[in-house]
C-alpha positions in Angstrom: 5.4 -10.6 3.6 1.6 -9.9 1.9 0.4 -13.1 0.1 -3.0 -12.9 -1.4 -5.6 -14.6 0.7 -6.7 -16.8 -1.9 -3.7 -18.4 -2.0 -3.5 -19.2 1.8 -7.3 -19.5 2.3 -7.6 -22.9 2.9 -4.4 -23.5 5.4 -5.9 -20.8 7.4 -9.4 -22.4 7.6 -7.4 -26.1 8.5 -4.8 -24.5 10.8 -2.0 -25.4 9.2 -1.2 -21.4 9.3 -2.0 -19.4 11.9 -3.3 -15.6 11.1 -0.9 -13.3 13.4 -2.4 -9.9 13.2 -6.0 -10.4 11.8 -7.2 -6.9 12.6 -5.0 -5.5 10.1 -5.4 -5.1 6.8 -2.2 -3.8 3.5 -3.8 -0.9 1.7 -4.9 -2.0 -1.4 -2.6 -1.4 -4.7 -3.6 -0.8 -8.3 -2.4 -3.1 -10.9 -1.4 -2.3 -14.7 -1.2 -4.6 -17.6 0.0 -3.2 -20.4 0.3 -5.5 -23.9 1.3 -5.2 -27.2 -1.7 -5.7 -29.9 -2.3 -9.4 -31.0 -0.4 -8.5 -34.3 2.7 -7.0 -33.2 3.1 -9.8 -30.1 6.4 -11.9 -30.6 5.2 -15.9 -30.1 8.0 -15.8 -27.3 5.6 -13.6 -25.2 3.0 -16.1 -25.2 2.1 -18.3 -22.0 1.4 -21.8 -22.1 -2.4 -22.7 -21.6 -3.3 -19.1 -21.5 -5.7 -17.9 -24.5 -6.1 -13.9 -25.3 -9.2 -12.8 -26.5 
């Protein structure tokens, strides 16, 4: 299982959770957000506390 290091950052500097293979590395993936113009965008797509510009 790959979970961003952000997320885990601090329990790894604590100990809480040990790093088992720290040598290795998950080749990096590219990431695509696609989204309908602000016009045509249904109010049901919207997220809570999250403002387009």
């Amino acid at each position: 299982m790959q979970v961003p290091r952000l997320n885990v950052q601090h329990r790894l500097d604590t100990g809480q959770l040990p790093e088992v293979m720290p040598g290795w590395r998950a080749a990096s993936m590219p990431v695509s957000l696609l989204h309908p113009h602000r016009r045509q965008r249904s109010q049901r797509l919207g997220v809570p506390g999250v403002v387009a510009r």
